[in-house]
Legacy VTK file of the C-alpha trace (Angstrom):
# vtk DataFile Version 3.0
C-alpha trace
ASCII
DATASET POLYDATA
POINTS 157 float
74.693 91.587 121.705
78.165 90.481 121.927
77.897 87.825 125.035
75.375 86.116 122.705
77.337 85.164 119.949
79.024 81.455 120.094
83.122 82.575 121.138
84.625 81.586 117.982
82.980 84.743 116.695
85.363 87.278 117.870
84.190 90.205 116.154
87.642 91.351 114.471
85.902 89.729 111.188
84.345 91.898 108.589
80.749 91.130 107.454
82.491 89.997 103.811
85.390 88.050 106.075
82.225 86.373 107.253
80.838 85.833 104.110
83.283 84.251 102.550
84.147 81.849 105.641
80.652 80.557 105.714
80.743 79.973 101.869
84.225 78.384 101.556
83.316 76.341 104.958
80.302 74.995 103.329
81.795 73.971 99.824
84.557 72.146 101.494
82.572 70.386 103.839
79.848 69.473 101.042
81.881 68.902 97.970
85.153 67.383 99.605
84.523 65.801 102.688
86.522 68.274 104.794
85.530 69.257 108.687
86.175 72.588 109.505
87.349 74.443 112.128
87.063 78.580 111.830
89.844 80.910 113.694
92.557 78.534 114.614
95.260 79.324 117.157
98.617 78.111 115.769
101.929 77.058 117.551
103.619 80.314 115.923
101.606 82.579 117.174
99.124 82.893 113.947
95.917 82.631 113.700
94.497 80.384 110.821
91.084 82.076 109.291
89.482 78.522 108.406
91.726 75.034 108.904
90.451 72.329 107.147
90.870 68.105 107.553
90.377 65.799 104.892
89.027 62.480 105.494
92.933 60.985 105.269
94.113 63.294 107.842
95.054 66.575 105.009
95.304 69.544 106.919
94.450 72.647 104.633
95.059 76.079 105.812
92.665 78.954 104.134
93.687 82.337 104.425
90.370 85.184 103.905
90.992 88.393 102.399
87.997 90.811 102.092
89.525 93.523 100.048
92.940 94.678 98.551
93.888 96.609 101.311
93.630 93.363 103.335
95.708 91.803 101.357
98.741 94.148 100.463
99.014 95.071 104.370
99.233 91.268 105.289
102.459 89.932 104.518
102.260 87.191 107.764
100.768 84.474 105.714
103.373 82.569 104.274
103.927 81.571 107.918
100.694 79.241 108.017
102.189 76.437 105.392
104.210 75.147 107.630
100.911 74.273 109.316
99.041 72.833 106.040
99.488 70.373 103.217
97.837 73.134 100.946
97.627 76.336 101.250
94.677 78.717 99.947
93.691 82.229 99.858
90.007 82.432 99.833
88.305 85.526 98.392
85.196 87.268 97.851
83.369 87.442 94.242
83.816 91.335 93.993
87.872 91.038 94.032
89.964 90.362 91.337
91.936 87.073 91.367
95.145 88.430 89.634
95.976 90.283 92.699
97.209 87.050 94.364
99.988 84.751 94.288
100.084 82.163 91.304
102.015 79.786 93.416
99.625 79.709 96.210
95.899 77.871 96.125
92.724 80.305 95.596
89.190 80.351 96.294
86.079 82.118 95.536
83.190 82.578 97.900
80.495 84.057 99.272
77.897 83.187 101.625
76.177 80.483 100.533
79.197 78.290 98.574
82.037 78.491 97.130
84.636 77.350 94.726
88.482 76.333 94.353
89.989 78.889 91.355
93.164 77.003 91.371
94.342 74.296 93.459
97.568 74.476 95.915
100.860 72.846 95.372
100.849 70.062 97.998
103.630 70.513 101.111
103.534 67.728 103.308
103.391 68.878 107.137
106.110 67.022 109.134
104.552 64.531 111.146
104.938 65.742 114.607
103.504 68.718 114.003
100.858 66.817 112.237
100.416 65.133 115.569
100.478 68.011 117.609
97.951 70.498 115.723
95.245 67.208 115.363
95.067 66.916 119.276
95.210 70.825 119.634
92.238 70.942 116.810
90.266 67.371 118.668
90.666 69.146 122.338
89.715 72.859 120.434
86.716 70.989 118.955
85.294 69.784 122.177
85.666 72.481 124.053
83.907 74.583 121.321
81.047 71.888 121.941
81.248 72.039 126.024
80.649 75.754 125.364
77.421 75.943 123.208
75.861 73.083 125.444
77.181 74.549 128.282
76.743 78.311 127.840
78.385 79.135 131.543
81.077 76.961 131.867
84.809 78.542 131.568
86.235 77.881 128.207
89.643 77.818 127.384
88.816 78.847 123.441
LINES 1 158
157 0 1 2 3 4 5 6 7 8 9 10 11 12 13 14 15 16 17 18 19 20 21 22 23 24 25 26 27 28 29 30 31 32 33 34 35 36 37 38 39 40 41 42 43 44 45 46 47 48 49 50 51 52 53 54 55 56 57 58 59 60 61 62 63 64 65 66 67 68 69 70 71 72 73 74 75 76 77 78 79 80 81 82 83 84 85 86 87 88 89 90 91 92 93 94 95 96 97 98 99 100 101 102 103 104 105 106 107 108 109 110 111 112 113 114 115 116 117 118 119 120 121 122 123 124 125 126 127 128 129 130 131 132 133 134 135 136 137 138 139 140 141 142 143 144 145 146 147 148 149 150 151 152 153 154 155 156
């Protein structure tokens, strides 16, 4: 059922969306030291898919796309560097890599790992915005916590 599912699972993901989250969350978290948060709320109005932190403070932004309808109809993401250092699209095995940007960062994943098909050009984030979106992401972290110890308390997720 719906009420059971922890509420950063919103349900507008695909099953492959999914996927490829859990996969890319897992390889950055294993193989570079990155915590990660999934469905981010941004200052713009966007929504990041998976926002990662590196152990110096690097803020990545990763960007799903399940198929290439997904991609040709979304033409929003170029908003979410201004929110990142680097900037990835993250994609499943079965789609082709040429159909994305050479400038931007790329992944590969599925759901049990992933990998980084070509790294992102590095934009540093100014640093009040740095400053802002790490206490949005610290508060955003506890209260995800609060919620799956405390199943009926009022989030504000």
């Amino acid at each position: 059922m719906a009420e059971d599912l922890p509420p950063i699972v919103d349900l507008r993901q695909s099953a492959t969306a999914l996927r490829v989250q859990r996969g890319v969350m897992r390889m950055l978290r294993e193989r570079h030291d990155m915590a990660c948060y999934a469905e981010v709320p941004l200052a713009n109005g966007r929504r990041a898919d998976v926002l990662a932190v590196g152990p110096k403070g690097e803020i990545w932004i990763i960007e799903i796309k399940s198929s290439l309808i997904d991609f040709q109809v979304d033409r929003k993401w170029p908003e979410y560097r201004e929110f990142s250092d680097r900037f990835f699209f993250a994609k499943p095995p079965e789609l082709e890599a040429e159909i994305f940007p050479e400038t931007e960062g790329l992944m590969v994943a599925d759901g049990h790992d992933g990998a980084i098909l070509r790294d992102s050009p590095e934009t540093p984030m100014a640093p009040a915005r740095r400053k802002a979106l790490m206490l949005k992401l610290a508060r955003m972290g506890a209260d995800r916590i609060h919620v799956l110890m405390d199943p009926g308390s009022r989030s504000q997720l």
